[in-house]
KOLKE-754711 format. One record per residue: residue number from 1; x, y, z of N, C-alpha, C, CB in turn. Coordinates in nm, 4 decimals. Glycine has a CB too. Example, Ala and Ser with C-alpha at 12.3 -4.5 7.8 and 13.67 -1.06 7.14 Angstrom:
2
{r 1; {1.3190; -0.5690; 0.7800}; {1.2300; -0.4500; 0.7800}; {1.3200; -0.3300; 0.7800}; {1.1308; -0.4473; 0.9046}}
{r 2; {1.2850; -0.2250; 0.7080}; {1.3670; -0.1060; 0.7140}; {1.2900; 0.0030; 0.7870}; {1.4084; -0.0598; 0.5725}}
END
This chain:
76
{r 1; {0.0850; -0.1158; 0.0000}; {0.0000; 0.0000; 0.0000}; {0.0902; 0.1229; 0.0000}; {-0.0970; -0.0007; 0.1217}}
{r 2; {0.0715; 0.2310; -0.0866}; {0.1112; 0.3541; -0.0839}; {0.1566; 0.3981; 0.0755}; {-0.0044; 0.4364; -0.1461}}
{r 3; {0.2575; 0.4657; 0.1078}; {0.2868; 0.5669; 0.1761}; {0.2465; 0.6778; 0.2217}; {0.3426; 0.5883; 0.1476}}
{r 4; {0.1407; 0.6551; 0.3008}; {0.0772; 0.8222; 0.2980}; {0.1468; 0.9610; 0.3241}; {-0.0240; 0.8336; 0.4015}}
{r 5; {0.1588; 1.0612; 0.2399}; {0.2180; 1.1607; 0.2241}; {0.2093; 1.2398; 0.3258}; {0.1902; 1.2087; 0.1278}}
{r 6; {0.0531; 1.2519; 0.4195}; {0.0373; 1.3091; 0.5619}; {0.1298; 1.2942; 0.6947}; {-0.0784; 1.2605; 0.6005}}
{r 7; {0.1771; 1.1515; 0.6718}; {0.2378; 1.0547; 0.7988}; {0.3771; 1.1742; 0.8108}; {0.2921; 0.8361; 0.7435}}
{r 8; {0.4332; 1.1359; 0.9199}; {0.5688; 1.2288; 0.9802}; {0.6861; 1.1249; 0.8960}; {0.5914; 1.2299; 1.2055}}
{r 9; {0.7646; 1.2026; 0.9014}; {0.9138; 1.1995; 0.8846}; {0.9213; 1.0115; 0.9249}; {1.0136; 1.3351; 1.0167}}
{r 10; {0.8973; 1.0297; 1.0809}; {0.9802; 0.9270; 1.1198}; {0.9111; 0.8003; 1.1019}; {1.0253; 0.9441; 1.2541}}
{r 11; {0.7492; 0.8224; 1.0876}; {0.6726; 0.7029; 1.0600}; {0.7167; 0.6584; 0.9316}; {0.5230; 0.7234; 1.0632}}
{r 12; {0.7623; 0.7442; 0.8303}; {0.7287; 0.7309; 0.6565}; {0.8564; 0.6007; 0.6621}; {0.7727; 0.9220; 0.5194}}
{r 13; {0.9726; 0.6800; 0.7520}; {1.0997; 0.6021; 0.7491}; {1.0389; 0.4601; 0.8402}; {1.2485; 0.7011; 0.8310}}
{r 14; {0.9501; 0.4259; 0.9181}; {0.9359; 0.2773; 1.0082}; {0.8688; 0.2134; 0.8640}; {0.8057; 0.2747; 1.1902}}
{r 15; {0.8341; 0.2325; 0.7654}; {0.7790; 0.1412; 0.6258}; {0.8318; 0.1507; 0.5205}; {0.6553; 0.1609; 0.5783}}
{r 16; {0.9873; 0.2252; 0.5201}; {1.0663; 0.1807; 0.3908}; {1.0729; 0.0617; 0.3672}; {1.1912; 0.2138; 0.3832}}
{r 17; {1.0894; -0.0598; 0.4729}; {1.1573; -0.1904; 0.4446}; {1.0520; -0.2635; 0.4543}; {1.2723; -0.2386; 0.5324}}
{r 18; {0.9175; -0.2489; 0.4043}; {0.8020; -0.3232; 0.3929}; {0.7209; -0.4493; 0.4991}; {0.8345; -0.3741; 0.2793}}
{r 19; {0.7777; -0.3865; 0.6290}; {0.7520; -0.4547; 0.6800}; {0.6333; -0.3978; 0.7864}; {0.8607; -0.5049; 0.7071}}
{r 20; {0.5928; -0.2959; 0.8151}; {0.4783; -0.2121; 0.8546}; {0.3456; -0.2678; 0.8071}; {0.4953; -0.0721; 0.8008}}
{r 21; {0.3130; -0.3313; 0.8809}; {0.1674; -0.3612; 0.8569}; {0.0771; -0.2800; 0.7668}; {0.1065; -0.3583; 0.9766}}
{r 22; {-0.0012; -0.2662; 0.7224}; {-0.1486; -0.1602; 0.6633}; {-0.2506; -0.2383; 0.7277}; {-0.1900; -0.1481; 0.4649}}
{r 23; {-0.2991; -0.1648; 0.8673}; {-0.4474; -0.2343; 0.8881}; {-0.5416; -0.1843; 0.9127}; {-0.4646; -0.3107; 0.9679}}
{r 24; {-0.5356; -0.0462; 0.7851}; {-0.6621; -0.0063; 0.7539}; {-0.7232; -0.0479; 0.6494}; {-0.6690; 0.1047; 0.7477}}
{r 25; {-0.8648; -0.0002; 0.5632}; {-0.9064; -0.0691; 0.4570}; {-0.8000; 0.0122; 0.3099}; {-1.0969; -0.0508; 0.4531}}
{r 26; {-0.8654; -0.0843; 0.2116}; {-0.9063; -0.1924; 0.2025}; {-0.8790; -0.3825; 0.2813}; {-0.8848; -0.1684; 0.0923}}
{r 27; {-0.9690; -0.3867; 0.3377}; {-0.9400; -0.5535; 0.3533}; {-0.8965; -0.6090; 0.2805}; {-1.0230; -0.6346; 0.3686}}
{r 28; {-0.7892; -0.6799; 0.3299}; {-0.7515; -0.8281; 0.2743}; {-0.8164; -0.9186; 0.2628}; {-0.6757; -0.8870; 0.3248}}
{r 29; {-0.8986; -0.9766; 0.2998}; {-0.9836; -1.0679; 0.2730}; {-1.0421; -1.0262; 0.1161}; {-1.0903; -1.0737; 0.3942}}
{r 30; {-1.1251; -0.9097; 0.1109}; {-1.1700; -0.8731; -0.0547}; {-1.0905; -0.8379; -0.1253}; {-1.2574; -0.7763; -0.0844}}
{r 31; {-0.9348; -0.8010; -0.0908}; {-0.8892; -0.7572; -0.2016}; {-0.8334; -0.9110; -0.2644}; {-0.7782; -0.6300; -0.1754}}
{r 32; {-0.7786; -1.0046; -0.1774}; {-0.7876; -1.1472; -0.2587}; {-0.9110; -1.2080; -0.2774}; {-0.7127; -1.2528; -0.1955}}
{r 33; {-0.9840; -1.2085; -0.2431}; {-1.1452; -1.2287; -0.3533}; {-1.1300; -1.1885; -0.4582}; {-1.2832; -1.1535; -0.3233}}
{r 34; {-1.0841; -1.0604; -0.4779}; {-1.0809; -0.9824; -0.6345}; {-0.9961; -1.0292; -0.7022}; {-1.0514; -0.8368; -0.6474}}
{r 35; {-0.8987; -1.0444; -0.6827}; {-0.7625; -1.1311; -0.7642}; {-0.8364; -1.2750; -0.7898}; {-0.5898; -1.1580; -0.6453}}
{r 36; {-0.8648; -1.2956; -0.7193}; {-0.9098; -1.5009; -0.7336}; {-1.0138; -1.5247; -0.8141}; {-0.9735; -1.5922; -0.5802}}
{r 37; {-1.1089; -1.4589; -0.8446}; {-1.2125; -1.4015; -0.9303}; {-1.1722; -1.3756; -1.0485}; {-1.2666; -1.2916; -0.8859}}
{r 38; {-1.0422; -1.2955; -1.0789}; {-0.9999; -1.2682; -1.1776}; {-0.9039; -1.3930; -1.2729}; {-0.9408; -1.1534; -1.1361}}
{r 39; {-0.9018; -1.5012; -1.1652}; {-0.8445; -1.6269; -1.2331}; {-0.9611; -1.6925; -1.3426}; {-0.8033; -1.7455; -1.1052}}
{r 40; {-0.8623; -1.7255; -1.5102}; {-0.9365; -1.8039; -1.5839}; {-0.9953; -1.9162; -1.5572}; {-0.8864; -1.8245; -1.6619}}
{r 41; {-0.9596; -1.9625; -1.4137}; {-1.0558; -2.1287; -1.3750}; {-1.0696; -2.1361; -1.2236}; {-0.9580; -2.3009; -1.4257}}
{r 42; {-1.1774; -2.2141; -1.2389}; {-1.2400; -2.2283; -1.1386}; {-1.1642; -2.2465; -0.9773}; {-1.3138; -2.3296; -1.1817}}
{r 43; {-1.1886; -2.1695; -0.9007}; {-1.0957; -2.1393; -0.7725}; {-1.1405; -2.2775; -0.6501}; {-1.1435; -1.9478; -0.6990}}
{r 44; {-1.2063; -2.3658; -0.6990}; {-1.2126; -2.4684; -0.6480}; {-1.0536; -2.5471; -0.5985}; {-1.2959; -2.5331; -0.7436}}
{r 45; {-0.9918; -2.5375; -0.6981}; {-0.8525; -2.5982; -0.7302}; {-0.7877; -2.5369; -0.6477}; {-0.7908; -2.5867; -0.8656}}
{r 46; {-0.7541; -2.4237; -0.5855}; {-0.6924; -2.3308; -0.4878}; {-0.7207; -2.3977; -0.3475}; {-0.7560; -2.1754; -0.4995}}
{r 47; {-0.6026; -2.4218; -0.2854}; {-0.5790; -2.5235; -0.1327}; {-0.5001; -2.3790; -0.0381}; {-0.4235; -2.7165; -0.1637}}
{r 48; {-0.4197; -2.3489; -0.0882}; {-0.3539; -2.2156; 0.0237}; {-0.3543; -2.0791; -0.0754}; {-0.1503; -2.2514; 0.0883}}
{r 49; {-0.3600; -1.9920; 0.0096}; {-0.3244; -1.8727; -0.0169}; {-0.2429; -1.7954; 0.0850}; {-0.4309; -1.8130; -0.0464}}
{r 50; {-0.1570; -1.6775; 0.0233}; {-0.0717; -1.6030; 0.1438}; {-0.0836; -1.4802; 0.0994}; {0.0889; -1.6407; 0.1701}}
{r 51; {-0.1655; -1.3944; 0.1799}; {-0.1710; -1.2630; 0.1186}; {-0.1000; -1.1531; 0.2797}; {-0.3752; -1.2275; 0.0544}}
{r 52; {-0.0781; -1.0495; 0.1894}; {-0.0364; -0.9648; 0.3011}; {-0.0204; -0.8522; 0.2411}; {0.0816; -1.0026; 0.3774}}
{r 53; {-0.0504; -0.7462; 0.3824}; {-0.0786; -0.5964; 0.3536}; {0.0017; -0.5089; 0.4079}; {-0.2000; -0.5541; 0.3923}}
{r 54; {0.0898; -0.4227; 0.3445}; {0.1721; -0.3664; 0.4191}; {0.2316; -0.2761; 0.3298}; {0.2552; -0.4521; 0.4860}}
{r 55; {0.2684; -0.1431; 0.3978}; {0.3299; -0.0030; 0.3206}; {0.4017; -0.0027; 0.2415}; {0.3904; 0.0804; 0.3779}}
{r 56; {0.4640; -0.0410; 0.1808}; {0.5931; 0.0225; 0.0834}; {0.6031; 0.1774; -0.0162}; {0.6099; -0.0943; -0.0309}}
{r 57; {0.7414; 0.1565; -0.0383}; {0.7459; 0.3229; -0.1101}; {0.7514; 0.2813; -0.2768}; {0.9245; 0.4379; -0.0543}}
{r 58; {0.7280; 0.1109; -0.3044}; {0.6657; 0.0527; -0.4400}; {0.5099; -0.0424; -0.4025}; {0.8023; -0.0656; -0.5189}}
{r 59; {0.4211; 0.0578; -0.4470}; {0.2671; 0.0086; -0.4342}; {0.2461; -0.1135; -0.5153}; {0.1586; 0.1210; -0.4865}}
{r 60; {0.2104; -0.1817; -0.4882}; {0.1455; -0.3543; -0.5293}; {0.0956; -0.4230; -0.4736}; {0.2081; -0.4481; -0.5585}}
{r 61; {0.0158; -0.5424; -0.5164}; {-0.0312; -0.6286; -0.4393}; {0.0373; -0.7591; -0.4259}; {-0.1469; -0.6415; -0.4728}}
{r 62; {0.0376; -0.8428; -0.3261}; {0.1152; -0.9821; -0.3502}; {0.0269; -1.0757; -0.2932}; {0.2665; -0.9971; -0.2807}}
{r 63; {-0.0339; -1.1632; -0.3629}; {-0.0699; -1.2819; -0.3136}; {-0.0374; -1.4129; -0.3577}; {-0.1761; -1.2786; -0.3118}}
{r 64; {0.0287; -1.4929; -0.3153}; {0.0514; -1.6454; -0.3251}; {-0.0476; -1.7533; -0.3092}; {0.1382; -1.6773; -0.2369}}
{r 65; {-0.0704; -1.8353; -0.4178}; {-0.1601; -1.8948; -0.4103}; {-0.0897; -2.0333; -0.4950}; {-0.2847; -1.8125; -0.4570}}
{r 66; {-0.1786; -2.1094; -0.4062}; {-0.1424; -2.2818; -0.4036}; {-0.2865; -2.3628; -0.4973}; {-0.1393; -2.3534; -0.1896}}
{r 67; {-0.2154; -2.3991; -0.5903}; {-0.3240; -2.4782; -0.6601}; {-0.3076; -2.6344; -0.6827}; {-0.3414; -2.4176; -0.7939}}
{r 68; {-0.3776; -2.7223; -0.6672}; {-0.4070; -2.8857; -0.6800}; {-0.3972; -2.9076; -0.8585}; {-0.5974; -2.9353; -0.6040}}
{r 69; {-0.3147; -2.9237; -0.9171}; {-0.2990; -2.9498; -1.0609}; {-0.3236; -3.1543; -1.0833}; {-0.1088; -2.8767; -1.1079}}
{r 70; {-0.4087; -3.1922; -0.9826}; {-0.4441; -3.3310; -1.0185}; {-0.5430; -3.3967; -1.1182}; {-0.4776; -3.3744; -0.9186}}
{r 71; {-0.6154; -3.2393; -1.1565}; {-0.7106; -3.2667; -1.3057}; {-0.6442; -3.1841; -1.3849}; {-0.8850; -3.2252; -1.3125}}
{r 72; {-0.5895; -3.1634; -1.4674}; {-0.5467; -3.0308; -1.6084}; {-0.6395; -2.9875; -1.6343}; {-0.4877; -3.0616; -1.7570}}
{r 73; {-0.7528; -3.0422; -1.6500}; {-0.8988; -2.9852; -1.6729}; {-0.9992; -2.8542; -1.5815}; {-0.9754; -3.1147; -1.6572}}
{r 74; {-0.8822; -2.8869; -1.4627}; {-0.9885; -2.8293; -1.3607}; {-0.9353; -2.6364; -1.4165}; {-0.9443; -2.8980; -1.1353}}
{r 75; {-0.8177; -2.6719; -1.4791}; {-0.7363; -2.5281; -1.4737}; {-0.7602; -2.4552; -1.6075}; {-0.5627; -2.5486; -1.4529}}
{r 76; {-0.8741; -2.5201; -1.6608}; {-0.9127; -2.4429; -1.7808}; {-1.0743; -2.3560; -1.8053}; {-0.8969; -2.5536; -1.8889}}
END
């Protein structure tokens, strides 16, 4: 999540190294709904996911996700 430009000096510097939580919204929970949704097949096949929310001074999202490839079919 972006850096908010409001925050002080010394907070901006505690989330250079991406490790500062974000636990305001948007939720994590919907923002990987939205990504998983956006997969071409059916999210049945999906066993883990690892998502996480936190400041950086490069905005992105990261979620890891674990899929069961025991049908080829299921992934189309």
């Amino acid at each position: 999540m972006p850096i908010p430009k409001s925050y002080t000096k010394k907070k901006k510097a505690l989330m250079q190294d991406e490790t500062y939580a974000h636990t305001n919204k948007p939720d994590i929970d919907n923002m990987a709904k939205f990504y998983l949704d956006c997969f071409p097949f059916d999210d049945k096949v999906i066993y883990k996911i690892k998502a996480r929310k936190f400041y950086s001074p490069r905005s992105r999202v990261e979620i890891t996700v674990s899929v069961k490839k025991d049908n080829p079919n299921d992934l189309q």
